[in-house]
C-alpha positions as CSV (number, residue, x, y, z in Angstrom):
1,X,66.5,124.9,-6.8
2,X,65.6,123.4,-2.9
3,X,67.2,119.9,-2.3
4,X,65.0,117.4,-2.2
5,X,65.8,115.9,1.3
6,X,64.7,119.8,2.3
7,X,61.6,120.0,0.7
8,X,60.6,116.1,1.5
9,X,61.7,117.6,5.5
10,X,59.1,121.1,5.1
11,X,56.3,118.6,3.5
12,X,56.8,116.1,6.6
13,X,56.7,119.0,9.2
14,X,53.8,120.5,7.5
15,X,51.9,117.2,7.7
16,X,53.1,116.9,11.5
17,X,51.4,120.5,12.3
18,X,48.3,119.0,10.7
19,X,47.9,115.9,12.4
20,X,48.8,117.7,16.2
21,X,46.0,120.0,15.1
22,X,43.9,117.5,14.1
23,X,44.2,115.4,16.8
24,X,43.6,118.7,18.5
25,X,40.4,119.2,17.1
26,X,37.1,117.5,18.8
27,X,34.4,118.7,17.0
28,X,33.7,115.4,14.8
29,X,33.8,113.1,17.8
30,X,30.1,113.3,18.8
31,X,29.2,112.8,14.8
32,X,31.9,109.6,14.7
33,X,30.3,108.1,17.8
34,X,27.0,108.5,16.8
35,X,27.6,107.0,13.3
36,X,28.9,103.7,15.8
37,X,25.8,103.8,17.7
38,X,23.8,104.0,14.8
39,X,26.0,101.2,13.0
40,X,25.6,98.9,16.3
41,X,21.5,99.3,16.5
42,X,21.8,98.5,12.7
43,X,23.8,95.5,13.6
44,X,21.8,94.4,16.4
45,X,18.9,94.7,13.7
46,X,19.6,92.5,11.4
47,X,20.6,90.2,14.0
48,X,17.4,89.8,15.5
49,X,15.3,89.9,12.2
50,X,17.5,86.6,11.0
51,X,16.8,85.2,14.6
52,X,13.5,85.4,14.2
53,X,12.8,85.3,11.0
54,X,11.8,81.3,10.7
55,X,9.8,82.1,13.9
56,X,7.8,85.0,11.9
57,X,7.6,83.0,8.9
58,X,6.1,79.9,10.5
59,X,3.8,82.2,12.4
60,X,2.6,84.4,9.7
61,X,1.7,81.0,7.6
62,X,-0.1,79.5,10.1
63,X,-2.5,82.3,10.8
64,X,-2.7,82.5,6.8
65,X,-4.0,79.3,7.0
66,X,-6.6,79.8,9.7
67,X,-7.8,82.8,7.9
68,X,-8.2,80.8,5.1
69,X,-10.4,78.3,6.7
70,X,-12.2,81.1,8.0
71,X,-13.2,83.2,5.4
């Protein structure tokens, strides 16, 4: 039966060899930074459609109401 200090040592060079080749690896980068850009447009977004939403809202019912006296 292994000691356990040697099998807890194999498991934590195994995970090392992972993560170097992980790190390694680049071919998820341009998906990870497109997924940012496409989180920051999101954000930017919303931002501007609760900056102008009173803006919209007021404009939108006040052409309503000219319509309204129109037809």
């Amino acid at each position: 039966m292994p000691c356990w200090s040697a099998t807890v040592g194999a498991s934590a060079v195994r995970g090392l060899v992972v993560l170097r080749r992980l790190a390694g690896d680049e071919s998820g980068a341009s998906h990870i930074e497109y997924a940012l850009i496409a989180g920051l447009a999101g954000t930017l977004l919303i931002g501007a459609y609760i900056r102008l939403a009173d803006g919209l809202d007021t404009f939108f019912r006040a052409l309503s109401g000219m319509l309204d006296g129109v037809l």
